[in-house]
Every structure is written in C-alpha cells, then in structure tokens.
N, C-alpha and C positions, 0 to 999 in steps of 0.2 A: 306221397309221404312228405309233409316238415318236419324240418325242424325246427321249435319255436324257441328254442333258446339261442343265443345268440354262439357259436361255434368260438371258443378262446383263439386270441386273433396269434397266427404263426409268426416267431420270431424270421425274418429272418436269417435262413441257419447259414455255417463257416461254408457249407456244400452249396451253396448256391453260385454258380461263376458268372463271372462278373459279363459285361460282354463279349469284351476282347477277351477273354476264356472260353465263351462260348464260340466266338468263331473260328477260336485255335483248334479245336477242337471238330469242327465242321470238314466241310469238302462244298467244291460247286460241280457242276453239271452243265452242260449248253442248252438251251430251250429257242431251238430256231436263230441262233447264234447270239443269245441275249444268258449272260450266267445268273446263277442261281445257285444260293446257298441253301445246304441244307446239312442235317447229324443223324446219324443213321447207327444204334447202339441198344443194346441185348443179347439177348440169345438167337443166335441166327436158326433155329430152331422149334421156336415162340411164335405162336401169331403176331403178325403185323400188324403196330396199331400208329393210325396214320393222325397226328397233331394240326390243325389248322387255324393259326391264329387269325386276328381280326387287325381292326383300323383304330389308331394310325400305326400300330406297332409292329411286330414282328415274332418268330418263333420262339425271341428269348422269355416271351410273356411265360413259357411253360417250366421255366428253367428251376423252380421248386418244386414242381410233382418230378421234372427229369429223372432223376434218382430210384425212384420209387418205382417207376413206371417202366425203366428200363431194366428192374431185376424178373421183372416176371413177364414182357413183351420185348418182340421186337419193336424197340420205339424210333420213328424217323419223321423229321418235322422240317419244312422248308420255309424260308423267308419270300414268298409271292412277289411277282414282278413290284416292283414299284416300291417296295418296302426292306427295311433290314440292311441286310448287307447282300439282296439280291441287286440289279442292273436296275436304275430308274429312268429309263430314255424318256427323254424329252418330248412331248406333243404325241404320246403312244397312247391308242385306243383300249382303255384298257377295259377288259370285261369279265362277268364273273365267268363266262363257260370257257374264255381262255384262263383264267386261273385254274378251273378243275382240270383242264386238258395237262398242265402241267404238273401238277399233284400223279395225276396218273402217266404221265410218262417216265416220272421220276419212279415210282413203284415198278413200272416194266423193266425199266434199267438195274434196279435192285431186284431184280426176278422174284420179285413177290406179285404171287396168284390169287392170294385173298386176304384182306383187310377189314381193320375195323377202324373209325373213325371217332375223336374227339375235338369237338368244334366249340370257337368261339368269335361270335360278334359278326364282323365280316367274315369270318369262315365257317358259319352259321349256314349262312347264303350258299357259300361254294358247296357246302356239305351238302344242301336240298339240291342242288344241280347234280351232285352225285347219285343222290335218293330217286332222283330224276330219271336219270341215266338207266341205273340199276330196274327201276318198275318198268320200263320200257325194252329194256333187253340184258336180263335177268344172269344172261349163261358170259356175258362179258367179262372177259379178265383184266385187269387184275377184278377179283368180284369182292365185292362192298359185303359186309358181315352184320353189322350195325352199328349207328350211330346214337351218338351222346351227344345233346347238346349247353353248353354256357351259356351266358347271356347275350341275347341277340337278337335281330329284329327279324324275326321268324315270319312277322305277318306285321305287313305294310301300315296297318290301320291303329293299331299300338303302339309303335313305332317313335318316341319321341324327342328326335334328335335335339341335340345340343344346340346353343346358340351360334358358336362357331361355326359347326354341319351346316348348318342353314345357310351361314355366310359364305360360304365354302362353295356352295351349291346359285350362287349367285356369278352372271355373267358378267366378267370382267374386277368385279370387286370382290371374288374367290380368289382371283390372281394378287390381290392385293393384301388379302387377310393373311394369304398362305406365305407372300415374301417375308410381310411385317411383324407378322406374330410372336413376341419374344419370349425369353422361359417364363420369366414371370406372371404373363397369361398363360399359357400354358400348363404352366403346376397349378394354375389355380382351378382351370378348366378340369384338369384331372383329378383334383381334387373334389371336387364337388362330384363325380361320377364314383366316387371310393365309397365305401359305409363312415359312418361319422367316429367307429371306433375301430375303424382299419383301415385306417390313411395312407398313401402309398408310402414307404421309406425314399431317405432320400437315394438309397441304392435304383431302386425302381425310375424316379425321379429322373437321377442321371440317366438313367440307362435308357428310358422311355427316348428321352429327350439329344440323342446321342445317336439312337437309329434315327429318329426323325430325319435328323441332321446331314447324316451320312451320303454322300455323293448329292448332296443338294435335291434331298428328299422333299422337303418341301413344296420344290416346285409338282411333285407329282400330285398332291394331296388335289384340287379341283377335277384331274383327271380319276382320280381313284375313288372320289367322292360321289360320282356317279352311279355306282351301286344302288344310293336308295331311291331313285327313280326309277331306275333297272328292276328293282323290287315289286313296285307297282306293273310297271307292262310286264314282267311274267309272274305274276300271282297265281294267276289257278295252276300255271306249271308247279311250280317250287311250294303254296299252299297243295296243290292236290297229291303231289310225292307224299308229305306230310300223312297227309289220311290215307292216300291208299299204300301205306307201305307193308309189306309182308315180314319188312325187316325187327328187329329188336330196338326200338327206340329208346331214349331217356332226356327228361328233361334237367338239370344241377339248376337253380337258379338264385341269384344273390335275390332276396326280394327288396330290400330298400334300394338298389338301383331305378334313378331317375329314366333312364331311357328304356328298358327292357325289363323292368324289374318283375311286384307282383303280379301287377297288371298288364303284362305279355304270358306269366303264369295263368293266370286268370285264363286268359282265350288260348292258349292253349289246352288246359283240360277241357275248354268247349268245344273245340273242333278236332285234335286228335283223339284216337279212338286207344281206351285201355291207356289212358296217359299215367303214363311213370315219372314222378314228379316229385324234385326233391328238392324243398325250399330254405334256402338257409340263411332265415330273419337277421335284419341289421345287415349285412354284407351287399355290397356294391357289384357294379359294374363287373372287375373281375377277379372274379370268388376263386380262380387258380391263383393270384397273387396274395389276396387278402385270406383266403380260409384255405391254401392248398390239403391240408390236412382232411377237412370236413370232403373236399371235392374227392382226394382218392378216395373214402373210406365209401361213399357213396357210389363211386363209379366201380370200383371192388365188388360191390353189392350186386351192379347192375349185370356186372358180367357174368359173376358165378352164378345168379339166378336165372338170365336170361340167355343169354350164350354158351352157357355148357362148359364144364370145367376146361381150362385151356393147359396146355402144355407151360 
C-alpha cells in the first residue's frame, strides 16, 4: 500500500509532553543493577503493545502517537541502556540481544504474556532479534504477536548511514566527533534526515538534543553505534527472521528518507514474503514525529486486519 500524497504535516499538539513531562510521568526498573526508564499506560486489560525506539534518541520519539495508542492498548516504552533517561555507563559493551533481553524482562516484570511490537530505527534491529527469538522457540513468554516496523535499516546492504554514523564508527576519531559535536551540527544533521516539508519543531529539537545530553550521553554514542556492524555479522539471523516469520508483519515507511527510505522499501518488498507496505511520500526518517497521524491510521489498519480485533 502508498501513499502518494504527501500526509498534511501534524501540528504539534498542546498533548504532547514535553520531556521532563514525559519522565514525570515514568517509573525505572533495575536491569542487572543498571536503571532504566520506562511509561507503562492503558488499559491493563488491552493487549500489550511494546514501543522501541531507535539511535540517538529515546522513547520520548513516540510521545505524539502516546495518546492515541494508549486509549485502545496497553502502551509501555523504555528508554534502552545507553539512551534517554536510562543509565549510560561508561566503556559498557553494548549489544543489540542485550537490549532485547531488557525489553523482555521489563514485560515479565509487568506480567505481560503476550505482545505486540512497534519499532523504529535502532529498535528495528532489536525488534528482528525478537522476530528471532520468537521463530526459534515459538511457546516463549512473554510471546511476540507481531511486529510493525518504521524506518530502519532492516537489511545491511541499503543501509545508508549518515556522515556523522560513519564518523562515529571510526577508531578513536568516534571518540572525538561524539565529545565535539555541538547543536548546531547536530540540528543540522537532523535536519536533513526530516522530509523537506516536515522539519522537526524546535520542541523536537530541544528535546532530541536534551536526551542526547543527559548524563553525558554522548560519550556512549561510539559504543552504541556499533550496531551497524553488528548488522552485517548477523544478517542471515535478523534477515532470515524477516522471511521466515509466521508472525503478522508491517512495514510504515517515510520514503524521502535519506538512510532507510524508499530504497530500504524497495528490498523489502523483494525479500519479505506478502510484504505489507505502507509508503508515506515526502516524509523522513521519523514518520512518528513528522506524520504521527498518517503512522496510527496505518498501523490501526494493520492491526484490525491482521491481528484480529483486540480488546
């Protein structure tokens, strides 16, 4: 499915909280004696639908669908080691399957049994190690429902990182990019991953740039940046989840996105099987920021069609 018109870009709205709103609002959790922030809000009654942001941000990326999302699911979103307003220790190895390991202990802790997941970017990755997990041993709890995914580099070979990334990704002058890097570069960087007619506000702006910041987040970004290497040595894992999943998939994707856009679209409908694919021309990087509207009305879609009417 596209869409070829361009989605009227979301004001946005007075409901959207700010960060420090969003963390008032939160709770943390121990993960091996490292905290971790997460919001856990709906009907305790509702399917569980589990939030995974990406890089460099954090769970507040979701904070305009929030609202939406949490009148008709149990919606619960954490900010991943290394990010937000989780624990950023210093010279920690950080990996995607202990990311998902956390995600799923946080759900045990909330005694939820079964889930469904909405991913984006770096938690793209996390999400196929779940996909992973789940095609491998199926009766696992809490058990995986399906996944939706945003934009993200789902497959190594389209993948086309940003200039920073790459610096990032460089021994010893990662260490340097990540001290020196100031907003200026930074909002510019972001900007140029946005659609050209859905710029991030400056609310976004601050807020992007404010978690970065937070407990001297920066310094984690070369360890966290690791991932798109990490992508290439397990490819056929996290690629072959992808095709062999039994589960209900979806792809949301901004297509004018420079990193992941139509041409991570593109091989996607080559290589998944029955690809559910929903394109939303002109919109960037992240289509829950820039088009939150277009993204629930789609992911709405996906669920009543594909998952069966939910409570």
């Amino acid at each position: 499915m596209s869409v070829p018109a361009t989605p009227a870009p979301d004001e946005v709205s007075p409901q959207v909280l700010t960060p420090a709103e969003w963390h008032a609002t939160g709770q943390d959790f121990s993960y091996h004696g490292q905290r971790i922030f997460f919001r856990d809000e709906g009907p305790r009654g509702a399917p569980a639908l589990l939030l995974i942001h990406g890089f460099p941000t954090a769970s507040w990326d979701f904070a305009a669908l929030w609202p939406q999302l949490a009148q008709r699911w149990r919606t619960i979103a954490l900010d991943m080691i290394g990010f937000g307003f989780s624990a950023k220790p210093r010279g920690h190895d950080y990996r995607i399957a202990e990311q998902a390991d956390i995600q799923l202990e946080l759900l045990r802790e909330l005694g939820v049994d079964a889930f469904d997941v909405l991913a984006h970017d770096y938690g793209d990755t996390v999400a196929q190690e779940l996909l992973a997990r789940h095609r491998d041993a199926p009766q696992q709890t809490p058990r995986l429902r399906s996944v939706c995914f945003l934009n993200g580099g789902l497959f190594p070979e389209t993948h086309r990182p940003a200039l920073v990334q790459k610096l990032l990704l460089t021994p010893l002058l990662g260490r340097l990019v990540a001290a020196f890097t100031g907003r200026r570069a930074f909002d510019r960087n972001m900007r140029r991953i946005f659609g050209a007619a859905t710029p991030p506000s400056a609310l976004h702006l601050d807020g992007f740039w404010s978690l970065l910041n937070r407990d001297d987040g920066r310094a984690a970004l070369p360890g966290l940046i690791r991932y798109i290497p990490e992508r290439l040595v397990q490819r056929a894992r996290w690629v072959g989840a992808l095709q062999q999943s039994s589960l209900p998939l979806q792809l949301i994707c901004g297509a004018a996105d420079p990193i992941s856009g139509a041409h991570m679209a593109s091989r996607y409908r080559e290589l998944v099987p029955d690809a559910d694919i929903t394109l939303l021309a002109q919109i960037g990087h992240y289509p829950q920021v820039e088009a939150p509207q277009a993204v629930l009305d789609a992911y709405v879609r996906f669920r009543g069609e594909k998952t069966g009417p939910d409570r």
